[in-house]
Legacy VTK file of the C-alpha trace (Angstrom):
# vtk DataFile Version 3.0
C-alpha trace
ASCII
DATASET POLYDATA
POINTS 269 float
11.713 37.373 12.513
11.384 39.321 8.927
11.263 36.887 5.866
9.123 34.364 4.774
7.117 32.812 7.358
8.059 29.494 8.930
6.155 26.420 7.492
3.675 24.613 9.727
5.119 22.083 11.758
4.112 18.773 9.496
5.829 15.273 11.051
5.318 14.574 14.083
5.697 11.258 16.532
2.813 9.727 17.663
1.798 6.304 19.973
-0.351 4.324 18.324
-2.066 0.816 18.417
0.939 -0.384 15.910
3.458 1.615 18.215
5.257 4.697 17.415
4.770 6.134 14.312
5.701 9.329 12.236
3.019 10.900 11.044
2.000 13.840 8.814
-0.672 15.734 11.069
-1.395 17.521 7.938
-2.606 14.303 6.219
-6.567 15.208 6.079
-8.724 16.300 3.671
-11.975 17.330 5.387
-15.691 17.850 3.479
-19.303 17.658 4.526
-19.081 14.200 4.689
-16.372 13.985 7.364
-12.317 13.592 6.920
-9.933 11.089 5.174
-5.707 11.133 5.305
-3.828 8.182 6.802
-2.584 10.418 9.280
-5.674 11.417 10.715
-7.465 8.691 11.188
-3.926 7.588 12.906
-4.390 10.437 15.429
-7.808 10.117 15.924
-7.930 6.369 16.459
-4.515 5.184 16.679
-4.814 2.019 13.800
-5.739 2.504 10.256
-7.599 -0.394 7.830
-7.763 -2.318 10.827
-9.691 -4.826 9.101
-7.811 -5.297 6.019
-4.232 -5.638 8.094
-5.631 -7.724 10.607
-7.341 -10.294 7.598
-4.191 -10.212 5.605
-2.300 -10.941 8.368
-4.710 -14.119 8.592
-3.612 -15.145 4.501
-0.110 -14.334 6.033
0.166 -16.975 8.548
-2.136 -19.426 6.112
1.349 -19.113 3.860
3.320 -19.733 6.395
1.293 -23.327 7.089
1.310 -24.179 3.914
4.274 -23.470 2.446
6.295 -23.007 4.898
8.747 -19.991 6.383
10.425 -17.239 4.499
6.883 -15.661 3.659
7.272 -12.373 1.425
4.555 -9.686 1.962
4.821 -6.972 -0.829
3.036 -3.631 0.101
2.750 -1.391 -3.017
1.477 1.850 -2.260
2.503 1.391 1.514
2.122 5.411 2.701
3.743 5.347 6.123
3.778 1.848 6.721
0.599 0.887 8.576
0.777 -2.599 6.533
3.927 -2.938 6.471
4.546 -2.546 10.554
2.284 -4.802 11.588
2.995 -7.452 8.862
6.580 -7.165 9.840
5.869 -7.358 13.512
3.907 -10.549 12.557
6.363 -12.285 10.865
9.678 -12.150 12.784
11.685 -14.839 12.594
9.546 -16.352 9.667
8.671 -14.199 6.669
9.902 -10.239 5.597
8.127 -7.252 4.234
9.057 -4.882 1.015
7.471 -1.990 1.131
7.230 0.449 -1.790
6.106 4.166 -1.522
6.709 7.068 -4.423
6.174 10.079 -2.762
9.752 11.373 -1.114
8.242 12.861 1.825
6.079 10.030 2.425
8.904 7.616 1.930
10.896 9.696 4.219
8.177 8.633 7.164
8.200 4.950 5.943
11.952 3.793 6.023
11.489 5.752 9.135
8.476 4.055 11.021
10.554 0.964 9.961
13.466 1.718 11.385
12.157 3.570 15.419
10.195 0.187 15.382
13.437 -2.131 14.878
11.599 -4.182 11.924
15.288 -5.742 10.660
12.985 -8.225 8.250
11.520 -4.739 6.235
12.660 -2.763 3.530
11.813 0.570 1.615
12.126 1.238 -1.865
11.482 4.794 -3.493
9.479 4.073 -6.539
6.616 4.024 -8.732
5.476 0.699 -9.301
3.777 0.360 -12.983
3.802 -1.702 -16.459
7.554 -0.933 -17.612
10.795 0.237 -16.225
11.753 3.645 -16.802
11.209 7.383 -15.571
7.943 8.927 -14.680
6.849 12.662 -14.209
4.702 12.446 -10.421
2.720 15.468 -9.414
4.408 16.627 -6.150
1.943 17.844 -2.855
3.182 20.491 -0.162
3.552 18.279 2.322
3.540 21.462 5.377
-0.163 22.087 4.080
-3.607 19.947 4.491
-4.395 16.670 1.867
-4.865 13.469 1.758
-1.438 12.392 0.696
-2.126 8.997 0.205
-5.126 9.906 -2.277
-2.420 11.396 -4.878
-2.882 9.906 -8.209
0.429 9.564 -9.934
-1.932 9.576 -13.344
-4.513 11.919 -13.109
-7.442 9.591 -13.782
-10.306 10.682 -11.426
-11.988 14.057 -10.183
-11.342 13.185 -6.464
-10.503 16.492 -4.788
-7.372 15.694 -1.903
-6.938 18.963 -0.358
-4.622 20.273 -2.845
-3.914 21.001 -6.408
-0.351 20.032 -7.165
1.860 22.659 -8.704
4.842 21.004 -9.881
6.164 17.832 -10.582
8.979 15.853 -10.396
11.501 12.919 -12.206
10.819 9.568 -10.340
11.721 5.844 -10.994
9.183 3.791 -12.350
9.727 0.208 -12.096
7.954 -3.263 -12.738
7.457 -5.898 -9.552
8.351 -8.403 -12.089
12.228 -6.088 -11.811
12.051 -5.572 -7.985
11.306 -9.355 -6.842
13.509 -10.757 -9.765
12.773 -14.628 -9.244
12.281 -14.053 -5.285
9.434 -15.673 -3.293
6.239 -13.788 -2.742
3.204 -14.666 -1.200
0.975 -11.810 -1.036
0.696 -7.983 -2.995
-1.455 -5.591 -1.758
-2.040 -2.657 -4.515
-3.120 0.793 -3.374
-2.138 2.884 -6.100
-4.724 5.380 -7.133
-5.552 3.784 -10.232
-2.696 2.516 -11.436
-3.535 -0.526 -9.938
-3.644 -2.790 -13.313
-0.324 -1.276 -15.006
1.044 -2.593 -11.538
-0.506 -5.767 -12.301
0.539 -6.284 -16.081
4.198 -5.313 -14.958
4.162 -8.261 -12.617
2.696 -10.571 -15.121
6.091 -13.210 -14.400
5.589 -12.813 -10.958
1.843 -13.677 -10.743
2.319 -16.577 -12.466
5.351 -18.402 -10.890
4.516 -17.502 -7.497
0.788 -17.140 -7.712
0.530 -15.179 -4.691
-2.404 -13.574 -2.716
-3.557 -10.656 -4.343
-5.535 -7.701 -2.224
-6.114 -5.029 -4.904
-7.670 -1.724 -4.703
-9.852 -1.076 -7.354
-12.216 1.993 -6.276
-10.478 4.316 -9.263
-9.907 1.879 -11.961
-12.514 -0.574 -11.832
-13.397 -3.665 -10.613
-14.132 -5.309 -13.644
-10.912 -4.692 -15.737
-9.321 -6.297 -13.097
-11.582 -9.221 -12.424
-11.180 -9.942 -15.928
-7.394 -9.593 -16.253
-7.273 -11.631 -13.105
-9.573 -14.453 -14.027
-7.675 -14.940 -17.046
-4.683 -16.063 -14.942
-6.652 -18.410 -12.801
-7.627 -16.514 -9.921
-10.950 -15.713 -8.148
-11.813 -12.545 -6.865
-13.478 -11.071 -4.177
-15.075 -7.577 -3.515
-14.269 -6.388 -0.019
-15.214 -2.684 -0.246
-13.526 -0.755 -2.433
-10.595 -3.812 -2.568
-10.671 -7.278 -4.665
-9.157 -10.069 -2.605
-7.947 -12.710 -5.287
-6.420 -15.944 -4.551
-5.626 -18.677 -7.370
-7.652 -21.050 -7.757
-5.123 -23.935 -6.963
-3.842 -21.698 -3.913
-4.680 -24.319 -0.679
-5.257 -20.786 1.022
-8.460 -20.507 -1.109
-10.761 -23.159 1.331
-9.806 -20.702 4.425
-10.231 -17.799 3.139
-13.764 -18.851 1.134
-14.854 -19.519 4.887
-14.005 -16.703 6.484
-12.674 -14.161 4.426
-10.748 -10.264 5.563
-12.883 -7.794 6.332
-14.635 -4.688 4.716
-11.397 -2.969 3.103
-10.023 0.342 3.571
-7.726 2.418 1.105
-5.293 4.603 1.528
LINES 1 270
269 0 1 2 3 4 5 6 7 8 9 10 11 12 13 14 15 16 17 18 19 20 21 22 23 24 25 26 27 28 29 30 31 32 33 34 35 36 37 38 39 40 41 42 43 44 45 46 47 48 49 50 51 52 53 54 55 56 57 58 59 60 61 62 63 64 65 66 67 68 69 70 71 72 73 74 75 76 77 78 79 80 81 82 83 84 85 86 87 88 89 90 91 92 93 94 95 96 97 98 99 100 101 102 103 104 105 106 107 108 109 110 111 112 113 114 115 116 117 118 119 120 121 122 123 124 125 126 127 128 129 130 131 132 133 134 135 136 137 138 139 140 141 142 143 144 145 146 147 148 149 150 151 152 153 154 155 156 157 158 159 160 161 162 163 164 165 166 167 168 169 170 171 172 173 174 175 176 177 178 179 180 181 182 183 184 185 186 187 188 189 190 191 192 193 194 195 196 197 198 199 200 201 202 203 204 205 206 207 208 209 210 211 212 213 214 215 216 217 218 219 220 221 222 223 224 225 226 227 228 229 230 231 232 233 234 235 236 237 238 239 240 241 242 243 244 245 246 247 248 249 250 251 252 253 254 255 256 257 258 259 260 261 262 263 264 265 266 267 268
């Protein structure tokens, strides 16, 4: 056919560990080092952050004994939803998962990894999760072309190259956690958002301290220090575990377990 040519093939389904999954088979970004994208390590090895979702799952259950069912898991930066299946999966009948992911496309493959897997006690929300409520201009990726999707910074703030150079943006919401989860339960916030990882935190300041949930916080772009301090400063100890901080306050009972034998290495995504 005459015209523009027809764009690589991008979503696909795919079995994995977790169970079917759509995934981007364009998620990679590959250098002399190796490759990185969600999606491939998803196709190579069917699980991603095996470690992290496994040891979380762990603090998960640990909530559940001590304070009893209705467990909230928020996943902030979720990508697909290799968290936020298996959390889900977890916790039927006793606890529920938000998941929140600002990239359409990638959002797109979320709600719909939640849905072919039947996980009624998930949701999806489309938004950026930061210090205010508001609007936000994102930097938008070809998603029918290589990169590590996942590795997008919303706020330029590092020099990490992804596969791609993004050449246009795009109006999203931008909303706090202390707006999404209102006065609702939460026991545990896991942070992956390319360095925006402490406006996340100050914009769910209320949250934090009424709920004092688990906190597993990437902090490979932004420091670990500016948030070891900010966190300290609301009672919490941290942990490094790779390129995440695992923080727990200090009156959490969770604390004792997790001092003894604490998630593993830490992934990002």
């Amino acid at each position: 056919m005459r015209g523009s040519p027809m764009p690589q093939i991008a979503f696909i389904l795919a079995a994995t560990e977790a169970g079917p999954m759509i995934v981007n088979r364009l998620d990679v970004h590959t250098t002399e080092r190796g490759f990185f994208g969600v999606g491939a390590e998803l196709l190579q090895a069917g699980h991603y952050a095996e470690q992290d979702i496994q040891g979380l799952a762990g603090v998960l259950s640990l909530r559940r004994q001590h304070c009893g069912d209705g467990v909230v898991a928020l996943d902030v930066g979720a990508n697909i939803g290799t968290h936020t299946v298996a959390w889900a999966k977890l916790m039927t009948g006793w606890g529920e998962v938000l998941a929140v992911e600002p990239q359409e496309r990638v959002y797109y493959a979320l709600a719909g990894n939640i849905a072919i897997n039947n996980l009624f006690n998930a949701r999806a929300l489309q938004a950026v999760i930061g210090e205010h409520d508001g609007w936000i201009e994102i930097p938008v990726l070809d998603h029918t072309k290589p990169a590590s999707f996942g590795s997008l910074e919303l706020r330029p703030c590092s020099e990490e190259v992804i596969g791609q150079t993004p050449e246009r943006s795009e109006r999203a919401r931008m909303v706090r956690i202390d707006t999404i989860l209102d006065t609702g339960r939460v026991d545990l916030i896991k942070l992956d958002v390319e360095g925006m990882e402490l406006a996340a935190l100050e914009g769910a300041e209320m949250t934090i301290e009424h709920w004092r949930p688990v906190l597993f916080v990437e902090w490979a772009k932004c420091g670990a220090e500016p948030l070891r301090t900010w966190l300290a400063a609301r009672g919490y100890d941290s942990h490094v575990l790779g390129i995440n901080l695992l923080a727990i306050h200090q009156q959490d009972p969770v604390a004792a377990h997790v001092q003894k034998s604490p998630p593993g290495a830490g992934q990002g995504g």
